[in-house]
Every structure is written in C-alpha cells, then in structure tokens.
N, C-alpha and C positions, 0 to 999 in steps of 0.2 A: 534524419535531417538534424543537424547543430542548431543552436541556440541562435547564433549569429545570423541562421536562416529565417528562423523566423520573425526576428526581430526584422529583417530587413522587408519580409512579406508584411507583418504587419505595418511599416512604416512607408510601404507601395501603397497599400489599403486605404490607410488614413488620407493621404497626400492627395491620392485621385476621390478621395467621399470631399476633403475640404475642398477641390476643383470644381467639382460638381457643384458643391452649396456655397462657394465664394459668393455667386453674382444676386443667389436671391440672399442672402444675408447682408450683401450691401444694400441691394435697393430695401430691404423691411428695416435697415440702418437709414438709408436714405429719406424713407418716407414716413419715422417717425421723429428725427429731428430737423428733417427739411422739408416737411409736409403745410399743406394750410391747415388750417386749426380755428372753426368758425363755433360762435356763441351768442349766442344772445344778450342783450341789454335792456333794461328797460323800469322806469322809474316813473309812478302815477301825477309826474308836474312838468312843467316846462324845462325845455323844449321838444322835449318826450310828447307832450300833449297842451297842445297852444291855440290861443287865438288868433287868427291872419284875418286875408281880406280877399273872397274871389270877386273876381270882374267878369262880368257877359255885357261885351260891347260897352257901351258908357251907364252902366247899372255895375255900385258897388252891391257889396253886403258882406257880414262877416260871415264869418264860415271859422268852427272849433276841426282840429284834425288830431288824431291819436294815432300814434306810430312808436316802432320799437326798431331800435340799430340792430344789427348784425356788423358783429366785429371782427377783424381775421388777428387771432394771436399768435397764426403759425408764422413759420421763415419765407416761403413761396405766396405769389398773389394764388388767390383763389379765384378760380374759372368759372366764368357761367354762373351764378349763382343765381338762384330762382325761389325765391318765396312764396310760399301755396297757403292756403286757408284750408286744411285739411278735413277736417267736421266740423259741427256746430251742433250743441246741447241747449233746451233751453229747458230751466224750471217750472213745473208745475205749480197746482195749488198746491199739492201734497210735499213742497219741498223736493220730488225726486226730478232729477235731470233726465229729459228724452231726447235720444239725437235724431236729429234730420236723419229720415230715412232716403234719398235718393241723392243726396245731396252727392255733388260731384268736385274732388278737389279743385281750386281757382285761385290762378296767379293774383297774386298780388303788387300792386305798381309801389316801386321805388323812388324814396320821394323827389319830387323837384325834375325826375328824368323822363315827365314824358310816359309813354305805353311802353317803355323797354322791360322787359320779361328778363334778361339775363344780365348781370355785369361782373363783371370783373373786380373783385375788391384784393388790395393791397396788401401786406404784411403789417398790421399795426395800424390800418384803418378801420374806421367806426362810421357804416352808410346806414341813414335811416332809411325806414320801408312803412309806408303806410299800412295802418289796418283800416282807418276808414273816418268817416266825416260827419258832424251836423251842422246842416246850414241854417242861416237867420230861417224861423217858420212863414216869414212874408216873401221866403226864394226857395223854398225847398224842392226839390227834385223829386218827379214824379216814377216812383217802381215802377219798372219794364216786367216785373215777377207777375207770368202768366194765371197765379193763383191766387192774388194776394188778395183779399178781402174789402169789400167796399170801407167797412167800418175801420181796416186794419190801412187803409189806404189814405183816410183821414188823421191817420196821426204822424207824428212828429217822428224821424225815424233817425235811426244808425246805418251812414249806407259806407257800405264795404269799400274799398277803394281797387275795382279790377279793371284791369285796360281793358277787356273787353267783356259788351253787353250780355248777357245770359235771360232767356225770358223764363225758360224752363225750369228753374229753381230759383232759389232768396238774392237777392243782391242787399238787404237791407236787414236792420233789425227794430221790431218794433220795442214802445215799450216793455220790460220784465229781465230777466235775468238770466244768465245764458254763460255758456263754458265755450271756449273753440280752441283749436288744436292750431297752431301755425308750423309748419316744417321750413327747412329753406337745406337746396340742394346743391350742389355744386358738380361739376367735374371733375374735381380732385381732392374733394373734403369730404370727411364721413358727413352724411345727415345729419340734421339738429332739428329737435323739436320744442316745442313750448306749449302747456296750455294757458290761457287766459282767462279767467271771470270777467265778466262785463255784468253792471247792474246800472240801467239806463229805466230813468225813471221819467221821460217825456218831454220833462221840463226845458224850456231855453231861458238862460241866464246873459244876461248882457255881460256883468264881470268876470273876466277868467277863472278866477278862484271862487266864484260861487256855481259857475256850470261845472269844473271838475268834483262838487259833490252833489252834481244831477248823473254823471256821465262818471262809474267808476274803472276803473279797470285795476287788475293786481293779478 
C-alpha cells in the first residue's frame, strides 16, 4: 500500500471521528458560553436584611426579613429555579455544631412572589429569596413544629420563610447559634450552594441597625 493510501485512509478516519464529535463539541461549546450561570449574593445590611411592615387585616406591626439574591451571570435565562434550606446545625454549649437529624430539605419562597417555588430568572438579573423573618414579639407567630417545647415556644423566634406549612420538623429558630446550607437549583444551571451562620440572640430592637446586631447573619 503507498504512502498517498494511507494518507487518504487516515484523513477518512479523522473526517468521520470529527462528524461523530461535531455536535457534542458544539453543544459542551454551547453550554458553556451560552449557558446560565447562577451565584449567590448576599451582604449582612439592607436591603439584604431590612425593616418593613406586615398587615393582618387593619393590624400593622413591623416585621425584620433576611434574604440573599441569586444572580444569573450566564447568556440564557435560567429555568425553574428553586431555592431549598438544605440542613440546619446548631451550636452547642461545647461550641460544636450538631445538625438536625431528620430534617427534610424545604423550598424556600422568593421574595415579594407569593408561594411560587420556581422562577425563571434572566441573564444579568439579581431576584431576592427570603430565608426568613422576625416579627414585633406583641405579633409573633405561633410554631406549627410538632415537637417544639413549651419553654422553646415562649420565645422570641427566627421563622424560615417556606410556602408551605411543615408540622413534622422546625419551621423556626430559636434563640443561639446555628449554620444552614441553602442550595438553589434550576433546569439548566449547575447547582449552587451556600452555608450561612446565623447568631440570633432573642432580642427585638425597634432601630434597624440596632436589631441587625441582635440577628447576625455572614
């Protein structure tokens, strides 16, 4: 067989391997510079974590809320996105963290929309996502958490912000010190995670800036 033969067999070879791998070389080209591309955000002062105002019927009261954006810095909107509370640690007297054993991952509602579980976020948009709430202590909200303690039921709490009720596990945190995992997942963006400290020390503070060093988060 000549030289010129095999040059031509190998240049059959190559021709039909790059026909083969054309289409996924485009799309793993496709999908990483036209892909979404979601992150996190999140800074311990307003409007990151602010003072408002809830209403039930003609009764105001203020109400503090702590939230962190999820940003899309990819080319494509990002589908579906769903924010979870993944675990929950809290500190000991001994300083070590123990996590919630049964604890069950729990959407978390996106702010301002209502019980919607999924949205849709933009290319180069920035949607906050609630992690959760304290209300004035003369309006506070009563745990539905089937186990929660008389004396742990009297206090002043951190309650999670999930569309939907849970009695079987925590919706709330009491006074002390705690880690938690938040994820947020989409239909076309790799997973993102984040953990949190929170160090919630009971207190209700009338001025914004004197509750954000009752209520820390980083």
């Amino acid at each position: 067989m000549q030289t010129s033969d095999w040059v031509l067999i190998g240049t059959t070879l190559f021709l039909g391997a790059m026909a083969l791998l054309a289409p996924y070389l485009i799309e793993k080209w496709k999908y990483r510079f036209y892909s979404a591309k979601l992150n996190f955000k999140f800074f311990h002062k307003p409007p990151y974590c602010h003072q408002t105002e809830m209403r039930s019927g003609s009764i105001r009261f203020p109400v503090y809320y702590f939230r962190f954006k999820v940003v899309n810095d990819g080319k494509v909107q990002a589908e579906q996105c769903e924010a979870v509370l993944e675990k929950i640690w809290k500190e000991n007297s001994a300083g070590e963290l123990k996590k919630y054993n049964g604890f069950s991952p729990v959407s978390l509602k996106w702010s301002g929309i209502g019980g919607i579980k999924y949205l849709t976020i933009q290319p180069g948009r920035e949607i906050f996502c609630d992690i959760g709430r304290i209300q004035h202590p003369n309006h506070e909200s009563f745990s539905v958490y089937k186990g929660i303690s008389e004396q742990d039921s009297r206090k002043n709490k951190f309650f999670f912000e999930f569309p939907d009720i849970f009695f079987s596990q925590w919706d709330c945190l009491v006074p002390g010190k705690y880690e938690i995992e938040v994820a947020v997942y989409s239909k076309n963006a790799k997973r993102i995670s984040r953990r949190f400290k929170i160090s919630w020390s009971g207190e209700w503070k009338d001025r914004e800036s004197e509750m954000l060093n009752e209520l820390t988060i980083s």
